[in-house]
C-alpha positions as CSV (number, residue, x, y, z in Angstrom):
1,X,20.7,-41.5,-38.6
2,X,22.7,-41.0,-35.6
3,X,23.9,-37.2,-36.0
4,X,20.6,-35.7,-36.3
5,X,19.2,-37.4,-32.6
6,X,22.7,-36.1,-31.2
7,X,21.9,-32.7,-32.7
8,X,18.3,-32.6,-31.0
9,X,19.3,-33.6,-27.7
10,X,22.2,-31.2,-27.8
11,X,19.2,-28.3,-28.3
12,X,17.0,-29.7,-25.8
13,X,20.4,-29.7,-23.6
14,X,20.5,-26.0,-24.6
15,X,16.9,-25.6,-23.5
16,X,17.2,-27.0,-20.3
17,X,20.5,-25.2,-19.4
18,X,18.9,-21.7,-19.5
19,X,17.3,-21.8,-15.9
20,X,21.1,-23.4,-15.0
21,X,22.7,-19.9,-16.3
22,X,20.2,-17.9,-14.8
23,X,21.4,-19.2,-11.3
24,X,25.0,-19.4,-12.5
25,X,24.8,-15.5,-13.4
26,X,23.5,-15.0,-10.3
27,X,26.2,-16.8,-8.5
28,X,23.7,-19.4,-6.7
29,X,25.0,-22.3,-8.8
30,X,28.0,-23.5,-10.1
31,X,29.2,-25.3,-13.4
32,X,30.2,-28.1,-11.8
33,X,26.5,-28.4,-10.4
34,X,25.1,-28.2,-13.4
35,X,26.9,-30.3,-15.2
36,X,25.7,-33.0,-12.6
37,X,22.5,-32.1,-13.0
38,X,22.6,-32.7,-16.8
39,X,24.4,-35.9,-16.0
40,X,21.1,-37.1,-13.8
41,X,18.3,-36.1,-16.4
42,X,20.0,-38.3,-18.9
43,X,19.0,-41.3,-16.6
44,X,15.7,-39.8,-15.2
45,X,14.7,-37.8,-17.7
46,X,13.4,-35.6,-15.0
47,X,12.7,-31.7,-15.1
48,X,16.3,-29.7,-14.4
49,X,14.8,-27.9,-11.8
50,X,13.4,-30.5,-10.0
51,X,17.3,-32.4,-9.9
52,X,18.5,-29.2,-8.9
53,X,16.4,-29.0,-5.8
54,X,16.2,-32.9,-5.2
55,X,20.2,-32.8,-5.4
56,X,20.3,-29.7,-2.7
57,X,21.9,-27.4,-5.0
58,X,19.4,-24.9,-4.9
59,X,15.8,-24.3,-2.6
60,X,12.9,-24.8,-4.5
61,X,12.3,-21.0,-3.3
62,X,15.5,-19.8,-5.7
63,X,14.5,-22.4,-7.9
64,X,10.6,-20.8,-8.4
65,X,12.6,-17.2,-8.2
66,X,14.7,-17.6,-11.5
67,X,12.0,-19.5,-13.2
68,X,9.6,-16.6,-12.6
69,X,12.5,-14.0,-14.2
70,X,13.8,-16.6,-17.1
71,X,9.5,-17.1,-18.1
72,X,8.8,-13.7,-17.5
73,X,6.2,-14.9,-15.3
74,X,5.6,-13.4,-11.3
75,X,5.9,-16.0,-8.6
76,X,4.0,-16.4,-5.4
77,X,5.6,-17.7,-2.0
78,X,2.7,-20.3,-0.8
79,X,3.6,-19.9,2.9
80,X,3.0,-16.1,3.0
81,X,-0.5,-16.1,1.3
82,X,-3.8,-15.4,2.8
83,X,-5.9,-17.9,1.5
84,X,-9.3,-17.1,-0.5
85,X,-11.9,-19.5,0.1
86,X,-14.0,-17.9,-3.0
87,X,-10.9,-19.0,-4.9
88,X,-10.7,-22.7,-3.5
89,X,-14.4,-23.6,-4.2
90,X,-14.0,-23.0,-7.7
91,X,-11.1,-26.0,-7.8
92,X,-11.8,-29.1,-6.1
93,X,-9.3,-30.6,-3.8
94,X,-8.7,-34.0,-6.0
95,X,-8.6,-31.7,-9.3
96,X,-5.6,-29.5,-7.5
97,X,-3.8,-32.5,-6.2
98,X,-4.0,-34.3,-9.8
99,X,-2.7,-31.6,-11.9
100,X,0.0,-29.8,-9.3
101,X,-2.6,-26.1,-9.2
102,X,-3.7,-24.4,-6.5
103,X,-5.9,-21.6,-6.3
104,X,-5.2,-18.2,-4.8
105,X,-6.7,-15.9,-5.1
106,X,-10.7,-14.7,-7.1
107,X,-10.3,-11.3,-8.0
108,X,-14.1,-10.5,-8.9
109,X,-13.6,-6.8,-10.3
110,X,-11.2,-8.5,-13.1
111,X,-13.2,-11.7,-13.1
112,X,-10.0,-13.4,-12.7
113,X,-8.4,-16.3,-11.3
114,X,-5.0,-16.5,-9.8
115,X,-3.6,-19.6,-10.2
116,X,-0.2,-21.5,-8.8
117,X,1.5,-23.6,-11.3
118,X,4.9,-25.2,-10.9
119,X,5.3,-26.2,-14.2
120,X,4.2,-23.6,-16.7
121,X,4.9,-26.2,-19.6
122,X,2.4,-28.7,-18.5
123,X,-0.6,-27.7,-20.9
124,X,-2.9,-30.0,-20.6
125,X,-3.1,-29.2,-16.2
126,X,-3.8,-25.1,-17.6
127,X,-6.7,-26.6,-20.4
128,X,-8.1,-28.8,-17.4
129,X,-8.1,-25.7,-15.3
130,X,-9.5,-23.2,-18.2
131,X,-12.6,-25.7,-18.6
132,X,-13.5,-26.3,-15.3
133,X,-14.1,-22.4,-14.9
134,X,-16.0,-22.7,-18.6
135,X,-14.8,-19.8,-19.4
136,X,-16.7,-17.6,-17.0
137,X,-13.1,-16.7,-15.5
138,X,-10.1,-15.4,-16.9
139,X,-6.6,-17.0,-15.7
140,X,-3.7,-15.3,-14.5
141,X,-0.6,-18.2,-13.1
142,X,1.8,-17.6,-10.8
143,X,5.0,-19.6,-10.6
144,X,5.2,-21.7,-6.9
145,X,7.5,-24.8,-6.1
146,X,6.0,-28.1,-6.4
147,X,6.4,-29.6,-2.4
148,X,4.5,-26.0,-1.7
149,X,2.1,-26.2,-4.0
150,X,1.1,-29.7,-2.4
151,X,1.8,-28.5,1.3
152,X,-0.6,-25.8,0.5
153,X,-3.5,-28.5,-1.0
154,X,-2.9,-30.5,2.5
155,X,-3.3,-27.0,4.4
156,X,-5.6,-25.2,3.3
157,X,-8.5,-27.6,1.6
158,X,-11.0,-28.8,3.8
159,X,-11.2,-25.7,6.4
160,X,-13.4,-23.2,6.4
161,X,-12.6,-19.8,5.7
162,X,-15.6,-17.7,6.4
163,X,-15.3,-15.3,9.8
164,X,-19.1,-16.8,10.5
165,X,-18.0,-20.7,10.3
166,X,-15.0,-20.2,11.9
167,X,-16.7,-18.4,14.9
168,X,-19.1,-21.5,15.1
169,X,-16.0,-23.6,15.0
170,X,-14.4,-21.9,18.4
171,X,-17.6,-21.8,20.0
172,X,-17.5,-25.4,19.9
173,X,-14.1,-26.6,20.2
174,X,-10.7,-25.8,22.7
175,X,-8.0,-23.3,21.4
176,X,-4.9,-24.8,21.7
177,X,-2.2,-21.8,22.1
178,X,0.7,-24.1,21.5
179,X,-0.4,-24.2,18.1
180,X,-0.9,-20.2,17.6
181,X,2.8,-20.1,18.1
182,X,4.4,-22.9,15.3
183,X,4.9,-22.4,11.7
184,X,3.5,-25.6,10.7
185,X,-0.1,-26.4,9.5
186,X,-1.3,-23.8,11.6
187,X,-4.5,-23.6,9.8
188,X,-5.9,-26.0,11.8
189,X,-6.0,-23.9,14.5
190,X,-9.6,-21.9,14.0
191,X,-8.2,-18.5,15.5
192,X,-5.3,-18.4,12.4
193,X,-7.6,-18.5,10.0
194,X,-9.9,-16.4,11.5
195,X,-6.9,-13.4,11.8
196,X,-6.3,-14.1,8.0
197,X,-9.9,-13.9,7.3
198,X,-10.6,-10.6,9.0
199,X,-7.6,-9.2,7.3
200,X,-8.6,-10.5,3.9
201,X,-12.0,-8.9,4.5
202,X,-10.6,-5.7,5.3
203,X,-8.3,-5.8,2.6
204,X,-11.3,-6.8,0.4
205,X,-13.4,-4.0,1.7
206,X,-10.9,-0.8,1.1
207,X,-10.2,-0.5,4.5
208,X,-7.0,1.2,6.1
209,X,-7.0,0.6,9.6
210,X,-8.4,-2.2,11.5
211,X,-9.3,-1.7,15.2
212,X,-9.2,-4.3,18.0
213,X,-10.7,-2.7,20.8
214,X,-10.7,-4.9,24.0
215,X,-14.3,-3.7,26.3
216,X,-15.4,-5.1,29.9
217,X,-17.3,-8.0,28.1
218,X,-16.6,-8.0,24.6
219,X,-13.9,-7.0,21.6
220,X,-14.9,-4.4,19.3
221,X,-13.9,-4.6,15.6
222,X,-14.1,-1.5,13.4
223,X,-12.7,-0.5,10.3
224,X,-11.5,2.7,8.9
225,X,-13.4,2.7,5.0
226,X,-12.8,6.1,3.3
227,X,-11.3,8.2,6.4
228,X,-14.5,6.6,8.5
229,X,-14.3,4.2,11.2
230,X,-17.1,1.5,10.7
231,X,-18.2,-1.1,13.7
232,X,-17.9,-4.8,12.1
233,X,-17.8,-7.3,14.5
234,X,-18.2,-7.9,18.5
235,X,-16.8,-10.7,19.7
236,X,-17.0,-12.4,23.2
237,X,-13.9,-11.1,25.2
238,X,-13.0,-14.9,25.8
239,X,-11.6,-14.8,22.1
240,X,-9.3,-12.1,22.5
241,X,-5.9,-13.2,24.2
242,X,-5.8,-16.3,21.4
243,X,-6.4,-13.7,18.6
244,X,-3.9,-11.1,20.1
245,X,-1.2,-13.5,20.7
246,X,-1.9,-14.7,16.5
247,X,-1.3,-11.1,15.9
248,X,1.9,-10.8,17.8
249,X,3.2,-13.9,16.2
250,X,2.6,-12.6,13.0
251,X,4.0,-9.6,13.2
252,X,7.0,-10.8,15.4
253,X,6.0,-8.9,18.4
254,X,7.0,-10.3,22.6
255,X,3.8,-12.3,23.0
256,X,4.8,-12.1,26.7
257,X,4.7,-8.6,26.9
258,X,1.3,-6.8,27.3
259,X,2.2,-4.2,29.2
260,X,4.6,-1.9,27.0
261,X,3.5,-0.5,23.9
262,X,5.1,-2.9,20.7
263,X,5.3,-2.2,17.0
264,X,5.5,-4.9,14.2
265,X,4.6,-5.6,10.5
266,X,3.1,-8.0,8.6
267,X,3.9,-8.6,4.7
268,X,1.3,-11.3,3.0
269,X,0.2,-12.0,-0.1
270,X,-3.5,-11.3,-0.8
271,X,-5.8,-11.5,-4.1
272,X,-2.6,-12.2,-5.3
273,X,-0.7,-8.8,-4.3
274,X,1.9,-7.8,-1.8
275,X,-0.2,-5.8,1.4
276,X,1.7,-4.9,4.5
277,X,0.1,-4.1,7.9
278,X,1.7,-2.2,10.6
279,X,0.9,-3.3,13.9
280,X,0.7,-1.1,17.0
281,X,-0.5,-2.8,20.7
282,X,-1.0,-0.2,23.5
283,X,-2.1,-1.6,26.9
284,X,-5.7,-0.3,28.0
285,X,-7.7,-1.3,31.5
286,X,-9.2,-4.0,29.3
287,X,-7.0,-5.5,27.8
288,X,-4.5,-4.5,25.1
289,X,-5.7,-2.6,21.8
290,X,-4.0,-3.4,18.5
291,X,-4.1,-1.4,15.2
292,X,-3.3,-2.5,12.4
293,X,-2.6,0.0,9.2
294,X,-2.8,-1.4,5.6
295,X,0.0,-0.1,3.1
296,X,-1.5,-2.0,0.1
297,X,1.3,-1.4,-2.3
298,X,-0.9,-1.2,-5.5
299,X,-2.6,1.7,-3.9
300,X,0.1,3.6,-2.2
301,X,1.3,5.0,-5.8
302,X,-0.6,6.8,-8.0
303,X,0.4,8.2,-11.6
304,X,0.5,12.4,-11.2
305,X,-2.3,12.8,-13.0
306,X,-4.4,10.8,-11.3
307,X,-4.2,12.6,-8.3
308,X,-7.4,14.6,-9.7
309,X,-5.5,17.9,-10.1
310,X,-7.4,20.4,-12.7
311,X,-5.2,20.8,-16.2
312,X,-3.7,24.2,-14.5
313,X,-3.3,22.9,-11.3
314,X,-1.0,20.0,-12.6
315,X,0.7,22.3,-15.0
316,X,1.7,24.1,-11.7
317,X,2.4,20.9,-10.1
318,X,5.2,20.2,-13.0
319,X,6.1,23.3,-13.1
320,X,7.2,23.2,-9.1
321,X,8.8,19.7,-9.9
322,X,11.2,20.9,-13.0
323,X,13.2,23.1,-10.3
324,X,16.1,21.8,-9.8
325,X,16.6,22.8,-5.9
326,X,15.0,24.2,-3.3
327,X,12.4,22.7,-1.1
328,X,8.3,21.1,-1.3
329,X,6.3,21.1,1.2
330,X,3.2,19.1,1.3
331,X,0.9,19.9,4.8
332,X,-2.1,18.8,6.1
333,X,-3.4,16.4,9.5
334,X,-2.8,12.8,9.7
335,X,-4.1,10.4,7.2
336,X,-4.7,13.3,4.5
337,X,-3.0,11.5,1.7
338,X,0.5,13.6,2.2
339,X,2.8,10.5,1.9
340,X,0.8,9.0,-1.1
341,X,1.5,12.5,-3.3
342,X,4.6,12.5,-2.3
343,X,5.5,9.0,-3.6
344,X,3.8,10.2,-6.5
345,X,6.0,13.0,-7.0
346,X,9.7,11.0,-6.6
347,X,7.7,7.8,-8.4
348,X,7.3,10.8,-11.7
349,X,10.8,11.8,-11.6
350,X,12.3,8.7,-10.7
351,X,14.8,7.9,-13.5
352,X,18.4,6.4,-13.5
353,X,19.9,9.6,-13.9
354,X,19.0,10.9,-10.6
355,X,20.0,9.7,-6.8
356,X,16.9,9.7,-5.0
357,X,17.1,8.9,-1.1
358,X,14.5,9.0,1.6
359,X,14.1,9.0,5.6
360,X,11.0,7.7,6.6
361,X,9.2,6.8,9.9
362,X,9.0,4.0,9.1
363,X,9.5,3.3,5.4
364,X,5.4,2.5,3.8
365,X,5.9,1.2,0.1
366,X,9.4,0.0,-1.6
367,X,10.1,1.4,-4.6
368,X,12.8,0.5,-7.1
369,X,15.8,2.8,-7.8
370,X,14.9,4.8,-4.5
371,X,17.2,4.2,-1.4
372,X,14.9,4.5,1.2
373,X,15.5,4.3,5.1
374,X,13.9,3.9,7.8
375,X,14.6,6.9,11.1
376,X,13.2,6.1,14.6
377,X,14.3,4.6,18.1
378,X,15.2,0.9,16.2
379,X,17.1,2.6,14.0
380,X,19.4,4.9,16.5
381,X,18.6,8.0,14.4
382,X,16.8,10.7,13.8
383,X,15.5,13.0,10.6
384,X,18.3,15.3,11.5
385,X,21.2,13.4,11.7
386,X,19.8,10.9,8.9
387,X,19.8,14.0,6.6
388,X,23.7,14.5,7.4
389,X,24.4,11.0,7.0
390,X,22.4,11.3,3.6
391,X,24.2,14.3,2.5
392,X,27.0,12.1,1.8
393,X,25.8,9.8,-0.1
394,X,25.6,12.1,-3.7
395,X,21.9,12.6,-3.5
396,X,20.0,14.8,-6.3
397,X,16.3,14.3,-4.4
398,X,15.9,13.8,-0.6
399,X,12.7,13.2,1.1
400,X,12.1,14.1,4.6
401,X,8.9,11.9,6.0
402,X,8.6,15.0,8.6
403,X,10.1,18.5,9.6
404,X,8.9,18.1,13.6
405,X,11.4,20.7,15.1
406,X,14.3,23.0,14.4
407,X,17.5,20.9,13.8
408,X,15.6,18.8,11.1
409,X,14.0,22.3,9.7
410,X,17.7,23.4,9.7
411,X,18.8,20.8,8.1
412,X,16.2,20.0,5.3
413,X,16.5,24.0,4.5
414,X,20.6,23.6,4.3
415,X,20.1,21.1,1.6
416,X,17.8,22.7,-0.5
417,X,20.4,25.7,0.0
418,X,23.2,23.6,-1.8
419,X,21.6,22.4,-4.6
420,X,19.3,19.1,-3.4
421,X,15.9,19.3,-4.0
422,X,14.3,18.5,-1.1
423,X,10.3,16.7,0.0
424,X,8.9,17.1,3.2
425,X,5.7,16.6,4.7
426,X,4.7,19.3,7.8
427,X,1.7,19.5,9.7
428,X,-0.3,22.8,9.3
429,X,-4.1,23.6,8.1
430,X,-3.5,25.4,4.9
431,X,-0.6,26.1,2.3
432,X,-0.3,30.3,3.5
433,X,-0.2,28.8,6.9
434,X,3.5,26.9,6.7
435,X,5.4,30.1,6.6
436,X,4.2,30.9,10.1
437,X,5.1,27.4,11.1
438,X,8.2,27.8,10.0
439,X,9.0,30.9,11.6
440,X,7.4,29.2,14.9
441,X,9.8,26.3,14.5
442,X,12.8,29.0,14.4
443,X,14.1,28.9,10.6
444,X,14.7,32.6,10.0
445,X,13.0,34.7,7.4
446,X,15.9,35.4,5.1
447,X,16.4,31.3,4.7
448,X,13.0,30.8,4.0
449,X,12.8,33.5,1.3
450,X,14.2,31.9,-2.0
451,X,14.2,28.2,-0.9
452,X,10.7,27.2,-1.0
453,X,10.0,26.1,-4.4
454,X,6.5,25.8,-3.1
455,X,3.9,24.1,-0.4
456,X,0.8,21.9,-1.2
457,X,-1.9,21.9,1.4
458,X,-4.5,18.8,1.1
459,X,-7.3,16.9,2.4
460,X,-9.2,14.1,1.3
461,X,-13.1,13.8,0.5
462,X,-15.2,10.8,0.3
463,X,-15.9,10.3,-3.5
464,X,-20.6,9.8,-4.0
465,X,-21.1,6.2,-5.1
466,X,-21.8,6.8,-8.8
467,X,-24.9,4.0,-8.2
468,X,-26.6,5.6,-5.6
469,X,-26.2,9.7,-6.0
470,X,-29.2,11.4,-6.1
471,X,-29.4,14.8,-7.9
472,X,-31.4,18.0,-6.2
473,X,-31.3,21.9,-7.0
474,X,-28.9,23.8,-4.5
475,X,-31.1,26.4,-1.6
476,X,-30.0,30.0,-1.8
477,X,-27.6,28.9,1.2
478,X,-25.9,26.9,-0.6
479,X,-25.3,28.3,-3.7
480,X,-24.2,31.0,-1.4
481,X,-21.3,28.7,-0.1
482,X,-20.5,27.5,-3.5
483,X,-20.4,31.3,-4.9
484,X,-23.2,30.7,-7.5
485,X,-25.7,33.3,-8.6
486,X,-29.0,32.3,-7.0
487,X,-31.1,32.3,-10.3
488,X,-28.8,29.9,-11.6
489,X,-28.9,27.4,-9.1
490,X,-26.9,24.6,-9.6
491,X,-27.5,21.2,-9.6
492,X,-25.7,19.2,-6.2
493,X,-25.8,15.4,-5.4
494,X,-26.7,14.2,-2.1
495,X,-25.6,11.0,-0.5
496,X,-28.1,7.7,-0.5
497,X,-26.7,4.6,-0.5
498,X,-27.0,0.9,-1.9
499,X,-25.3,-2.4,-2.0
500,X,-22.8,-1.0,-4.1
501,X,-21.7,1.3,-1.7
502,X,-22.3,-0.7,1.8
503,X,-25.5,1.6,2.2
504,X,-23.3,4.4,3.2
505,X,-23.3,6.8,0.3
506,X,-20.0,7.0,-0.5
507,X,-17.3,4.8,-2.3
508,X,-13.7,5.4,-1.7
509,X,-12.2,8.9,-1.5
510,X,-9.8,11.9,-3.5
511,X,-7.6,14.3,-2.5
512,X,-8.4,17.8,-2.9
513,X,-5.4,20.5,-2.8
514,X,-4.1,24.0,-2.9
515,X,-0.9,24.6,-4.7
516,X,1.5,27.8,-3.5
517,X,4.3,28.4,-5.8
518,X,6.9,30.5,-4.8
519,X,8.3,33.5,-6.6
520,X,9.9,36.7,-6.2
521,X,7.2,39.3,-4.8
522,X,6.0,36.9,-2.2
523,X,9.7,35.8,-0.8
524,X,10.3,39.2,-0.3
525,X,6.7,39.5,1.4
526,X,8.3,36.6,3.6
527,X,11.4,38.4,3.9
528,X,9.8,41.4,5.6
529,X,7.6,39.5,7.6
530,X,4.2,40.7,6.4
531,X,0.8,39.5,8.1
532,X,-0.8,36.2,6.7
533,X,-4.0,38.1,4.8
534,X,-1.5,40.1,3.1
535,X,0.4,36.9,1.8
536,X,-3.0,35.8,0.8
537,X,-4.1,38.7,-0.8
538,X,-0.7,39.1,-3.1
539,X,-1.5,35.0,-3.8
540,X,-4.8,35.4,-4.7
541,X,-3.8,38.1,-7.2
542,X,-1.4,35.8,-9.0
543,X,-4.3,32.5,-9.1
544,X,-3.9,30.9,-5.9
545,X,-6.6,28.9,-5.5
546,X,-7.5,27.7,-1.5
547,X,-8.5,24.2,-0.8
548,X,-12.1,25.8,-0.3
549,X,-12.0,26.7,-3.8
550,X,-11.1,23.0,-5.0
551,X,-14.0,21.7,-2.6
552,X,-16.6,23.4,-4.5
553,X,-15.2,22.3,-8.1
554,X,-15.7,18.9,-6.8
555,X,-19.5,19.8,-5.5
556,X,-20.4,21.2,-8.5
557,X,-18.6,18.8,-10.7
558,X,-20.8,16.3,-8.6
559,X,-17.7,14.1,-7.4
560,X,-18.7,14.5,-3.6
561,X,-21.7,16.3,-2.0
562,X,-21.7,19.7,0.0
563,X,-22.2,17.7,3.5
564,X,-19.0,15.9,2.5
565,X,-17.5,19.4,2.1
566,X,-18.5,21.1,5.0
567,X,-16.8,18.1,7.5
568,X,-13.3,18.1,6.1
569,X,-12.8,22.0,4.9
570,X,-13.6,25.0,6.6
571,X,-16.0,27.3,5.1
572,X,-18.0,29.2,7.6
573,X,-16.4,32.6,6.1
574,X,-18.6,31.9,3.3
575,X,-21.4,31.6,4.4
């Protein structure tokens, strides 16, 4: 009777060792530890991983880490969250505290609920939790340890979370700054969770800035939604220093400086996703403005054929990709989407055969397989001497976040010339109008001919809430603008708005673009230095179509409407 119990504890042995050899294999623990740990769960019959931490071998944050890769599961770091208080009224305090769950996050367009767990095995704490949502909620778990799982009930239950209550909580009660500064159950402190809230809401919203504006008597709040800043809040100016200071904290800023202009960043964990915010304070006569900008993660990289490219267009865009050196260009002002098609690009050809390294001011989304660095003041280098460094390292892709002046122009162009192929972003109006850029920053004609592979010009256009649009028969002017024959006046969309949309008409945004592929005839064009309308002309001829040109598909396709148009692209010569 004996050998068969000996034979199933020597399986369940097995079992339990697996999360031992993930940590062994990854150097953290040793056999030795293990072994000790085996010893102890003979007498306790407690959880391995549990010993492990209780014994000090391990921190229940490796613990949670190696659980989440040996289940296949992700994990979620508790202390780095911003809590959503949609989320914790759906489990009641004594339910989370009974079965070892917290809640983290409610995302509403999945109908989902993310839940912490620390022991994936306990089924009858996931049944408890499926039936109190009664099935109107799906649920997704997240690994956490078990002493943050419980820190986090103690924390965060009990406090209110909405910007509105937590006003009328520091209207009524003292800030205490002491507080603002420590790590410890700092949501007590109304002003922390009213930082957290406003960037949840912003977050929640789409946004991708958030403005503090200090006035003479009050703080501004406004939010950039879809390339649009929006007013949201006013605050009395009496709440400002606590919620700076929060801020700085945060994003490891000198809270004692508010003189000198300070960058930081901010990496949490919202609606269950990693979001970071960069952080910028400049010092104005009232006070000192901070902007924050959003790199949500999830939307910084798109698949290349999302990007809304026509079947040709994207053709072309493959096409460009498939040489094997030479250099991209992708232009266009600030905040026109450059950086996101350009993740796009290296995130289609990113594959284990190739060495893909970046320079960045300062690096926006990690991605895996790409060596990416950061170039600026902190870093003691520039785009120039980064690209020299990089040259070195065996690279087959390099992506230059900017070409701002001769030496790094020099520099991108000399490795496209031996065999790199290069991305860059540059700041001009249209596609035609890099080559005079170029010449302006003082690369030479001949070096330009034959080493552009090609340029992509963009801008992006608020997208008409598909709720909300309202359909009307284009005037004579306008199907003037949109090149369409009068008696077959088209049908446009205008802009109306409804809850779905905030009331403002729109609901997020696209990118559209003008794609300039390099050949033969027009490097030699280059070569002899030929005016711009010529270069245009010989384009034209060979399909070029001008970011105009992609405006009006989206008009007429009734993505955006002609107003939308007219304030992002140019198009008085057509009218």
């Amino acid at each position: 009777m004996n050998a068969p119990r000996a034979s199933a504890t020597g399986v369940a042995q097995q079992a339990k060792r697996h999360i031992g050899q993930i940590l062994i294999s990854q150097g953290i623990l040793t056999e030795d530890q293990l072994r000790i740990a085996l010893l102890e769960q003979l007498k306790t019959n407690q959880p391995v991983g549990r010993l492990l931490v209780n014994l000090g071998f391990v921190s229940e944050a490796t613990l949670r880490d190696a659980l989440s890769e040996k289940l296949g599961l992700h994990s979620v770091d508790l202390s780095q969250i911003v809590v959503d208080s949609a989320a914790l009224k759906l489990i009641p305090r004594d339910f989370a505290k009974r079965h070892g769950v917290f809640p983290v996050a409610l995302d509403r367009e999945k109908k989902r609920l993310i839940v912490a767990i620390a022991d994936t095995s306990n089924i009858v704490a996931i049944d408890q939790v499926r039936s109190q949502l009664r099935g109107e909620l799906e649920l997704e778990l997240r690994l956490a340890g078990e002493t943050e799982i419980a820190r986090a009930i103690d924390q965060y239950f009990g406090h209110d979370f909405s910007i509105d209550g937590i006003l009328h909580e520091i209207e009524t009660g003292e800030i205490d700054y002491q507080s603002l500064q420590t790590s410890g159950d700092s949501y007590s402190q109304p002003v922390v969770r009213l930082i957290a809230a406003l960037l949840a809401d912003a977050v929640d919203r789409g946004a991708s800035d958030i403005h503090f504006e200090p006035e003479q008597n009050f703080l501004r709040i406004r939010y950039r939604i879809d390339g649009v800043l929006r007013q949201i809040r006013s605050l009395h100016k009496t709440y400002w220093p606590a919620m700076a200071v929060r801020i700085k904290v945060m994003s490891k800023m000198n809270i004692a400086e508010t003189r000198a202009p300070q960058d930081g960043r901010i990496s949490l964990s919202l609606t269950g996703r990693q979001v970071d915010f960069r952080v910028a304070s400049q010092a104005t006569t009232h006070g000192e403005n901070i902007v924050l900008r959003i790199l949500d993660r999830q939307k910084g990289i798109v698949p290349l054929d999302g990007l809304g490219l026509e079947p040709s267009q994207l053709a072309l865009l493959k096409k460009m990709i498939a040489r094997p050196e030479g250099i991209i260009l992708v232009t266009g002002p600030t905040g026109s989407g450059k950086t996101t098609t350009l993740y796009s690009v290296l995130n289609h050809i990113n594959t284990d055969g190739l060495n893909i390294m970046t320079l960045e001011d300062p690096v926006e989304y990690p991605m895996t397989l790409i060596r990416q660095t950061s170039v600026g003041d902190a870093a003691k280098m520039d785009f120039a001497n980064g690209i020299r460094s990089l040259m070195r390292q065996d690279p087959d892709v390099i992506l230059v976040g900017e070409v701002r002046d001769e030496d790094t122009a020099t520099m991108a162009f000399r490795a496209a010339m031996t065999g790199h192929q290069v991305y860059s972003t540059l700041h001009t109006n249209s596609a035609l109008g890099t080559i005079p850029r170029l010449l302006d920053i003082g690369i030479v004609p001949d070096i330009l001919a034959g080493n552009i592979i090609g340029v992509i010009a963009q801008r992006l256009i608020r997208r008409l809430c598909k709720h909300c649009k309202q359909p009307y028969e284009a005037s004579a002017a306008e199907c003037k603008i949109l090149a369409v024959r009068p008696e077959r006046a088209a049908t446009l969309y205008r802009a109306v708005g409804c809850d779905h949309c905030d009331y403002q008409g729109y609901r997020g945004r696209m990118a559209i673009m003008e794609l300039l592929k390099m050949d033969g005839e027009l490097d030699e064009l280059i070569a002899r230095r030929v005016t711009a309308r010529e270069l245009l002309k010989e384009a034209i001829a060979k399909g070029f179509r001008t970011l105009a040109d992609d405006g009006v598909r989206r008009v007429l396709d009734g993505s955006t409407a002609l107003d939308e148009l007219l304030r992002v692209v140019d198009l008085t010569d057509r009218m």
